[in-house]
N, C-alpha and C positions, 0 to 999 in steps of 0.2 A: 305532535310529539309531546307536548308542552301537557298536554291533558291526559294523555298517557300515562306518562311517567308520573302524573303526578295523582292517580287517582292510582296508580300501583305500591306506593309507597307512602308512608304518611311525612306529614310537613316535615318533621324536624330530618328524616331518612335523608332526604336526596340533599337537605344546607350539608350533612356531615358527608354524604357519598361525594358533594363537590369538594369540600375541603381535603378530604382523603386523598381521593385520586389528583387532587392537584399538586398535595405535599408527595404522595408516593411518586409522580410523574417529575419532582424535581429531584429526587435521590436516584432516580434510578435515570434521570438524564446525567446528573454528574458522576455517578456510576460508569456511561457507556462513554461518557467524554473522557475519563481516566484512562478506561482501557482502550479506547482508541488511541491515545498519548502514548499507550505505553507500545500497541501494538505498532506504532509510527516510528520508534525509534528503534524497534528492532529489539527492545529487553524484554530476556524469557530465560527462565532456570530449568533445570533437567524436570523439578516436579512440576512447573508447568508450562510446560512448550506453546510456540506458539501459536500455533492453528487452537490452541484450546482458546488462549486468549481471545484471538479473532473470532471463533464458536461463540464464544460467551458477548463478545460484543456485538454481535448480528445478534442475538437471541434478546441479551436486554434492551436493544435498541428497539424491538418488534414490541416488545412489554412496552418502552415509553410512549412509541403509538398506539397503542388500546389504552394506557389510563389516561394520556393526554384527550383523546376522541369521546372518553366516558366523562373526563372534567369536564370538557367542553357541550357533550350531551346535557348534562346535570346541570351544568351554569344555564344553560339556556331555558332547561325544564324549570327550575326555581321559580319561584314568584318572589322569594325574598329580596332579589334585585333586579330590574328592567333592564335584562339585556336577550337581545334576539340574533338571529343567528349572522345578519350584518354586522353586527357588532363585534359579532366573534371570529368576523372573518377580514373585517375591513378596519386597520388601525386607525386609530384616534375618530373613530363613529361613536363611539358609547357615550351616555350622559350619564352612566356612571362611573364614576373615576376614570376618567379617559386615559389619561398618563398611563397607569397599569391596567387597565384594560388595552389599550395599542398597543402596547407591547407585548402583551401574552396575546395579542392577536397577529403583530408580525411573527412573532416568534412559531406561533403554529403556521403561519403562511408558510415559513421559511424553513419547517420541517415537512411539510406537506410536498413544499418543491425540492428538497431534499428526498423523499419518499417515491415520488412521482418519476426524476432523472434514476434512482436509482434502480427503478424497476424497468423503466424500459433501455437501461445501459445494458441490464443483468441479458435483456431477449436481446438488444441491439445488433449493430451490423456489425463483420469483421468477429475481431475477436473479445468486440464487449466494453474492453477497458479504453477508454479516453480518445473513443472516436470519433463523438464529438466535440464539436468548437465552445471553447468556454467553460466544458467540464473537464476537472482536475483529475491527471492522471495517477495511479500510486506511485511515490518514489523509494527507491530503494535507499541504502544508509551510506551508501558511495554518492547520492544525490542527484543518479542518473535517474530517468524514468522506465518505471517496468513496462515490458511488454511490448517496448516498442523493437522491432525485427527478430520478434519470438514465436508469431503467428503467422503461418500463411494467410495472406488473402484467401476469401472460400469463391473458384470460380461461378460468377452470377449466368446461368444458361438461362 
């Protein structure tokens, strides 16, 4: 991949496609973190309701997983710093700058597993939301949790 991208592009291309994508991937995670916040507490105005918010926070959250996936493409592709895809997968493995290198390595771990529970919650069994143990269910703004005795069971023949 590493020769690929890098015989596609000339040098200085993929140092600034890394820096981009890594500043665009941190505006628009604290973009999807706001509207998640707001979408949580239940505030929404006539001109914008809240399924628009929730639209909008699925949609930028999908955006943070592609330029996060192309920073971390890029980083790897670079030659301008020695890091390979352990590195960018496996916190505090990097010889360079380990500190923030393992953290932007937990941090994609920990949206990866975030991406991953959330895709097979969405096909999951029942009715989807919080049927699994140890994933957090929505709660409503009374602080009960949604969805619980609003689904029938679907019978298993």
């Amino acid at each position: 991949m590493r020769l690929i991208l890098a015989a596609a592009l000339p040098s200085k291309s993929l140092w600034y496609l890394t820096r981009g994508s890594g500043a665009v991937s941190l505006l628009l995670l604290t973009a999807s973190l706001v509207l998640g916040v707001v979408t949580s507490v239940g505030a929404a105005t006539e001109s914008l309701p809240r399924f628009v918010v929730q639209a909008l926070h699925r949609n930028i959250s999908l955006l943070v997983t592609v330029f996060l996936a192309i920073h971390v493409a890029t980083s790897v592709a670079d030659s301008f710093v020695p890091i390979t895809w352990v590195d960018a997968l496996v916190p505090l493995h990097a010889s360079y700058r380990p500190l923030w290198t393992g953290l932007g390595a937990l941090a994609f771990d920990l949206l990866l597993a975030l991406v991953i529970t959330s895709l097979v919650r969405a096909r999951g069994s029942g009715c989807g939301r919080g049927d699994w143990p140890g994933t957090p269910r929505p709660t409503r703004r009374d602080g009960r949790r949604s969805g619980t005795g609003s689904c029938p069971r679907r019978s298993r023949r």
